[in-house]
C-alpha angles and dihedrals in degrees: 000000000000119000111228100175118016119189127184126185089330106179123183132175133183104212104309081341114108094202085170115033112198091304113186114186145147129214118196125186125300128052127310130175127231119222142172138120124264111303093025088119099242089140098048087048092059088042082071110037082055088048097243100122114031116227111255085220140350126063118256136184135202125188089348088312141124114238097212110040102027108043098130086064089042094063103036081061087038123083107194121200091191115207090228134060118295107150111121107229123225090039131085127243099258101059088043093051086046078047106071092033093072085048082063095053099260112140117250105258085037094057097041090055085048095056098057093047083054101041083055102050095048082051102248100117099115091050100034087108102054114086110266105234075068086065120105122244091255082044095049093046086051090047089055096055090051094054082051084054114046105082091050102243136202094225136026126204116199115186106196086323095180086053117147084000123134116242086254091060094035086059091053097042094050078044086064097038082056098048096043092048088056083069098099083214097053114086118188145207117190119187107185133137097216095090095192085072089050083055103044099045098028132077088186138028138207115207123206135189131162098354089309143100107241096177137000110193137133125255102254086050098048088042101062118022114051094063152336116232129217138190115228138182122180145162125213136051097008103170093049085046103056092038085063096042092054091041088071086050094268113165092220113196124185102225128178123316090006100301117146128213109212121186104201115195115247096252102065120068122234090252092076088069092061095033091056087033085057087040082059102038099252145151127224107205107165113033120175141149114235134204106266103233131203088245093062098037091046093047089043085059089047095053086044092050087050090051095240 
């Protein structure tokens, strides 16, 4: 399989900060999602594999590339959706859009052609002429990701691209993510926390905290063999209960009208949970498997990672 981004002891602080903690990974070729809480240093990992921060120690390579030495030739191969505002006010979204693709090294009447074909297909042609501060929240994030577009990269990069979108217009985006990553010679990258996009757009997942990758799996893995999760609700002896039930490492979480949700690790049967609930003198009164979902597997790696 061919490495698109290849990263060996990478190390990166900010101050006494260490936004990027000795990460090793390969990413071969397809779509993967990038996740971690706040502070888990995505951004600051996309900052170098653009070659806008240059890693402290360790070698790294993008495309073929060095990310070091050969950046120029990093970003002309790289489309980058940024999270924050990048849009240049007093001009229309076409010749912004042009714009960026000269940046990327597209002649002019190239890049201008180009911009129409990609404003189209994001669904902004009848509005590719109105200056784009004018645009919408839903209209800007889809201008940004036709900027990311327009030089045909090899790999795309989409940093919470359905960000202050409404559920209408995040439909549509994650529609489009869909569509570009069937292109066997687009490779992307996707950073969100809404992990139901991750799941919806992504086949594998990276998962980052504290600088570090805490698991690299891919969906249908992390999906189904860390735990099974079950709703519960009981009445008797509660604090006895769910001391036992942590005690054989349960993540135990209060949800509406009294209803748990238990994740039991996989090596333990459903039986343990009547049998502990009998122990305590409860009774079990709703029992039912749920669908393990990435949110509770990613925030179960986290707590792991954490050591709690």
């Amino acid at each position: 399989m061919e490495k698109i981004i290849e990263l060996n002891k990478i190390s990166f602080s900010y101050a006494d900060i260490k936004a990027i903690d000795d990460i090793s990974i390969e990413v071969g070729t397809g779509v993967f999602g990038l996740l971690g809480p706040n502070g888990a240093g995505k951004t600051t990992l996309l900052k170098i594999i653009l070659g806008f921060l240059t890693p402290q120690s360790g070698l790294g390579r993008v495309l073929g590339f060095d990310i070091t030495s050969s950046r120029k030739a990093v970003r002309k191969r790289i489309g980058y959706m940024p999270e924050t505002e990048c849009l240049i006010p007093g001009i229309d979204a076409v010749t912004f859009t042009a714009y960026l693709g000269e940046l990327s090294g597209m002649p002019r009447q190239e890049s201008i052609k180009r911009a129409h074909e990609v404003l189209y297909y994001v669904g902004l042609e009848e509005s590719r002429y109105r200056n784009v501060e004018t645009y919408s929240a839903g209209m800007q994030q889809r201008l940004k990701l036709a900027q990311a577009l327009v030089h045909d990269p090899k790999l795309l990069l989409l940093d919470e691209p359905t960000s202050g979108m409404d559920p209408t217009g995040r439909k549509e985006m994650l529609g489009l993510i869909k569509d570009i990553t069937r292109k066997a010679s687009m490779n992307v990258i996707i950073s969100s926390h809404l992990l139901p996009d991750i799941e919806h757009t992504c086949k594998k997942v990276i998962i980052l905290n504290k600088g570090m990758v805490i698991s690299e799996e891919t969906i249908a893995n992390l999906n189904q063999d860390n735990f099974n999760l079950f709703e519960l609700k009981f009445k008797g002896n509660s604090e006895g209960f769910l001391k036992r039930l942590k005690a054989i490492r349960c993540r135990v979480e209060s949800s509406d009208r009294g209803k748990y949700m238990v994740m039991l690790p996989a090596d333990h049967s459903p039986g343990v949970l009547f049998k502990i609930a009998q122990e305590e003198k409860v009774q079990i009164r709703h029992f039912r498997q749920s669908r393990t979902s990435l949110e509770d597997t990613f925030m179960n790696a986290v707590e792991i990672a954490n050591g709690n």
